[in-house]
Structure formats: C-alpha cells, structure tokens
C-alpha positions as CSV (number, residue, x, y, z in Angstrom):
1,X,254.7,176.2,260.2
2,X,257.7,178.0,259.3
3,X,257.7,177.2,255.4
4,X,253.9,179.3,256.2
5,X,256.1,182.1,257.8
6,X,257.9,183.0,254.2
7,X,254.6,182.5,252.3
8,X,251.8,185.1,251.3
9,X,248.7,182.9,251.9
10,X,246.6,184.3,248.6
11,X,243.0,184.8,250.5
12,X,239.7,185.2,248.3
13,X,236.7,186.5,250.3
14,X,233.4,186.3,249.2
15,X,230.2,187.7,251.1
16,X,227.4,189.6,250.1
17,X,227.6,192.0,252.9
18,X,230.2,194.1,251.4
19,X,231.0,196.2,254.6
20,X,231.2,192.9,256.2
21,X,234.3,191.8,253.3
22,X,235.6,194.9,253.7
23,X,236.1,195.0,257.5
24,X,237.6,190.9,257.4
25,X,240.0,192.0,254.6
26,X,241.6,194.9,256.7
27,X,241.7,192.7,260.1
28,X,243.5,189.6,258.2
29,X,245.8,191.8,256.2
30,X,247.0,192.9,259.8
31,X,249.3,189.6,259.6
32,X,252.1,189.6,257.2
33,X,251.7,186.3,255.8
34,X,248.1,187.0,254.2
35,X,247.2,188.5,251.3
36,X,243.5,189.1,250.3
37,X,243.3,189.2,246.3
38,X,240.0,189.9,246.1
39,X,236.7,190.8,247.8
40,X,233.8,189.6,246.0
41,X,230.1,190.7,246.9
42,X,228.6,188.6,243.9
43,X,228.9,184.8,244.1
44,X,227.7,184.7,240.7
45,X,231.3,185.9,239.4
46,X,233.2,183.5,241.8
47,X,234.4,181.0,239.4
48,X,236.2,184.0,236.9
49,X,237.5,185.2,240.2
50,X,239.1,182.2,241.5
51,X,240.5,181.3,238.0
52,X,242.0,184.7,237.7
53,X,243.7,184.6,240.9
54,X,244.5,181.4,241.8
55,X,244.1,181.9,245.4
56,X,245.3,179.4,248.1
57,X,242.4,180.1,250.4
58,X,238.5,181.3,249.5
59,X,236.6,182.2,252.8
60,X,232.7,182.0,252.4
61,X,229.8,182.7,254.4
62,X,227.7,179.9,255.1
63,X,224.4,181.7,254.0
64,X,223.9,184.3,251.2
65,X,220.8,185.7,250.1
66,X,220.6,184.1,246.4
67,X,223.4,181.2,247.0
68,X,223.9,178.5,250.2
69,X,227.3,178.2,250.7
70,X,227.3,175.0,251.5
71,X,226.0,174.2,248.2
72,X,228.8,176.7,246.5
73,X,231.4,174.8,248.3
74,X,230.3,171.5,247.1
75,X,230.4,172.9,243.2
76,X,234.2,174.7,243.7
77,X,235.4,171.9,244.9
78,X,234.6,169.6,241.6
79,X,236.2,172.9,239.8
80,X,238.9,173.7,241.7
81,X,239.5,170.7,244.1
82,X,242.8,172.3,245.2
83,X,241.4,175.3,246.3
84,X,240.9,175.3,250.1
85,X,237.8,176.2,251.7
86,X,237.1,177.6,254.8
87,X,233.3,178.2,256.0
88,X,232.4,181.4,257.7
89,X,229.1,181.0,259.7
90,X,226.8,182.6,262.6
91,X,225.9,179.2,263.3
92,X,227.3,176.0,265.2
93,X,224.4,173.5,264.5
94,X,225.8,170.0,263.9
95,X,224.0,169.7,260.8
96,X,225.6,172.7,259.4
97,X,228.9,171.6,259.9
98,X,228.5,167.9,259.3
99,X,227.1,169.5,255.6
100,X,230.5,171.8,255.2
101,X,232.7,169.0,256.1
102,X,231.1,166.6,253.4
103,X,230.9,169.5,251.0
104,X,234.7,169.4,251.0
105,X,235.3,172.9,253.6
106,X,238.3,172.8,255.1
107,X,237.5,174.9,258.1
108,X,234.9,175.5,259.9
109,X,234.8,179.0,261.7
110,X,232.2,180.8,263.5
111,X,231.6,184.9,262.7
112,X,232.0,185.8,267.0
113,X,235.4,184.2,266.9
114,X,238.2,186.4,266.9
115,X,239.8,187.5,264.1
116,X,243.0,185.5,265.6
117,X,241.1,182.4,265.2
118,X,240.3,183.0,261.2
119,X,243.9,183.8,261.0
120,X,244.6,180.4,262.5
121,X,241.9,178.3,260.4
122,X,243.8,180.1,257.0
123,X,247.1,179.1,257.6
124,X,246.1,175.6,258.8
125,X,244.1,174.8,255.7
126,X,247.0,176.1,253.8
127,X,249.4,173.6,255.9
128,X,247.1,170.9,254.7
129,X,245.0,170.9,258.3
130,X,241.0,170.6,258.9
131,X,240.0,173.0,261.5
132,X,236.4,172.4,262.7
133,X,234.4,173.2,266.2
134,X,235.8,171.1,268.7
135,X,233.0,169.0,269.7
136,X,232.9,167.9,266.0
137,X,236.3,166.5,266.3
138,X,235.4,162.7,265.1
139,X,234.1,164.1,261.9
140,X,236.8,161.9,259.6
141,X,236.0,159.1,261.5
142,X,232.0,159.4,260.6
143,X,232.6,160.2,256.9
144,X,231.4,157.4,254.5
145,X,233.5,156.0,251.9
146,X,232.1,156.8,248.5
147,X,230.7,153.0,248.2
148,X,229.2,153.6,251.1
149,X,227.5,156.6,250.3
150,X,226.2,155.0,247.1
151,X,224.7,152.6,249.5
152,X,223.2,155.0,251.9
153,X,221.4,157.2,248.6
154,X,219.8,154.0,247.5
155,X,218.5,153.3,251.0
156,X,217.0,156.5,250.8
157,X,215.4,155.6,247.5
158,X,213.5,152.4,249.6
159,X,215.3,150.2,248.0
160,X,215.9,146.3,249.2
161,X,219.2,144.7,249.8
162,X,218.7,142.3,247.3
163,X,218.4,145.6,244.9
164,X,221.3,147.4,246.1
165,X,223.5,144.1,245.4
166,X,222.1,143.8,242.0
167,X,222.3,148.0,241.2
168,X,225.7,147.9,242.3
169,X,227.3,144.4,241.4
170,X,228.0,143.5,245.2
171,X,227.1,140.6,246.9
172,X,224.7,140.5,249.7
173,X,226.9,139.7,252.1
174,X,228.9,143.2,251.3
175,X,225.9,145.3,250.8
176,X,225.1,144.0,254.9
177,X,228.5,145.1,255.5
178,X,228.0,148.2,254.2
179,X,224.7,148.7,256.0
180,X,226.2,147.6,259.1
181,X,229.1,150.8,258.9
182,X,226.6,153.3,257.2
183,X,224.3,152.8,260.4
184,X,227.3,153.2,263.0
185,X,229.0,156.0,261.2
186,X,225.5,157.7,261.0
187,X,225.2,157.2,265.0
188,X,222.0,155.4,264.0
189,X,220.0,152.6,265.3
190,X,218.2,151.8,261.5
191,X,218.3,152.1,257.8
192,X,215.9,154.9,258.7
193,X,217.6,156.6,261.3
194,X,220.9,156.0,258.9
195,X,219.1,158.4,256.3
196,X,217.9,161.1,258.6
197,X,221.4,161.6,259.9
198,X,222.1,161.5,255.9
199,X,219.8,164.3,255.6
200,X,220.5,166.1,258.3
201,X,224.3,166.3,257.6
202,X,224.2,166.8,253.9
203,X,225.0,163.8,252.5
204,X,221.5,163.2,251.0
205,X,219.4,166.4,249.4
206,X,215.4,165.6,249.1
C-alpha cells in the first residue's frame, strides 16, 4: 500500500440524500490520501460527471428513489470499465450483493460501518482489491464464465439442450458440461433451481 500512501484517491459520490453526501465527503476527506471531486445528488448527470473528473473511485448507494444502483453500476461499467465501484447499502441480503458483484462493484459496504471501513474499501479497490461482506467471500468462485451465462439465460427461456447446442454452435456434450457448472456454481440441485439463484443474484432480469 505505500504507492496508495503518495496518491490522492479521486472519490465521486453520488446519493440523493444530499446531507447524507455531504456528511460522507467531510468524514473521508479526514484521511490525506482521498479526495472527493464531486458530490452529486442527481444520478441523471453522473455520466458528464465522471467524464469531467475522471475519478478513481465512484461510491453509490445501492437504492435511490428514480435509479437502482445496482442497475447504474452495471451501465458505468460498459462506459467507464476502469472506473471502480464501490456499493453503499443499508442492506446485507445475499441477493443484493451477489447482484453488485455481477454488476461489476468492486466493494461492497454497508451504511452502519464505520467510516474507517469505507476508507478501507476505497483504497483497496484502488489497489486493484474486491472488498465484499465476509460471509460472501467465495463470490469469484460462483461467478459464471460468460459462455456460461449465455447458457444459464437460455435455460431461463425453456429452452432444450438440443436448442442451446444448436443457438450456440456447441456440442451436446459441452452444453451438459455447462449445465453441470451453472447448477454447482448456482448452489442448485436443477436447471430450475439454477435460474432462481440466476434471479435472485442478478444475473437474470424477468
């Protein structure tokens, strides 16, 4: 960490609660090696904001009252895929943080925590580091490859083996395979069960 030490970590925070922004900014600028660019209420203007500033860092809040930041996060990161994420949330539901991690969020951090501990989260996603709830520790090991998920979203669709080979050149034998690791990964017992975990993590929106 000591290339971090001589660093300003740029930091972008966007909430609509702008007390709530306001109150973050002042606690992280307390530590010399952050610097908040901007506070942004609106996440309508987010994109302008992030290509103006070029920050290293954008902390969201999971759940805004015109925009899921879930959803925000998944549409950054096809933008700005360099941009590092980190998820600010009242919750710790599995699904939620399953659906941050596969958004592309590089941190998961819950709003009792302490200050310290959003601190931390910002200069380990800028070190290159995922920081997510302890109990959801194996999440790289459960995340599909993209073939995979292919797979998985034409599962969902009710489709037959023999379908998915021909939709996506493979041969049966693979498209088992596939199945096989989807089901595992998905800590599932069926296709079914495979697709409700999809669901419920964010990997497949009905």
């Amino acid at each position: 960490m000591n290339g971090v030490n001589q660093l300003k970590i740029k930091v972008l925070l966007l909430d609509d609660h702008m007390m709530m922004v306001q109150g973050i900014k002042q606690l992280l600028e307390r530590d010399r090696v952050v610097k908040v660019v901007s506070t942004l209420s609106n996440p309508a203007e987010i994109y302008d904001e992030i290509d103006y500033h070029r920050p290293n860092i954008l902390i969201i809040d999971i759940r805004m009252k015109s925009f899921n930041g879930i959803s925000l996060t998944r549409n950054i990161k096809k933008t700005f895929p360099e941009l590092k994420i980190v998820i600010l949330s009242g919750y710790e539901y599995d699904e939620y943080i399953y659906a941050a991690y596969n958004a592309g969020a590089a941190a998961y951090v819950r709003k009792e925590n302490s200050i310290n501990e959003l601190i931390t989260a910002v200069k380990q996603t800028f070190a290159g580091n995922h920081v997510f709830p302890q109990h959801a520790v194996n999440l790289s090991v459960d995340r599909l490859t993209h073939k995979e998920l292919e797979v998985l979203k034409l599962i969902a669709e009710d489709k037959t083996n023999m379908e998915i080979s021909s939709a996506l050149k493979l041969s049966k034998r693979t498209v088992e395979r596939h199945i096989s690791s989807i089901i595992q990964k998905m800590d599932a017992n069926s296709r079914v069960g495979a697709v409700v975990n999809g669901i419920k993590r964010g990997l497949l929106h009905v």
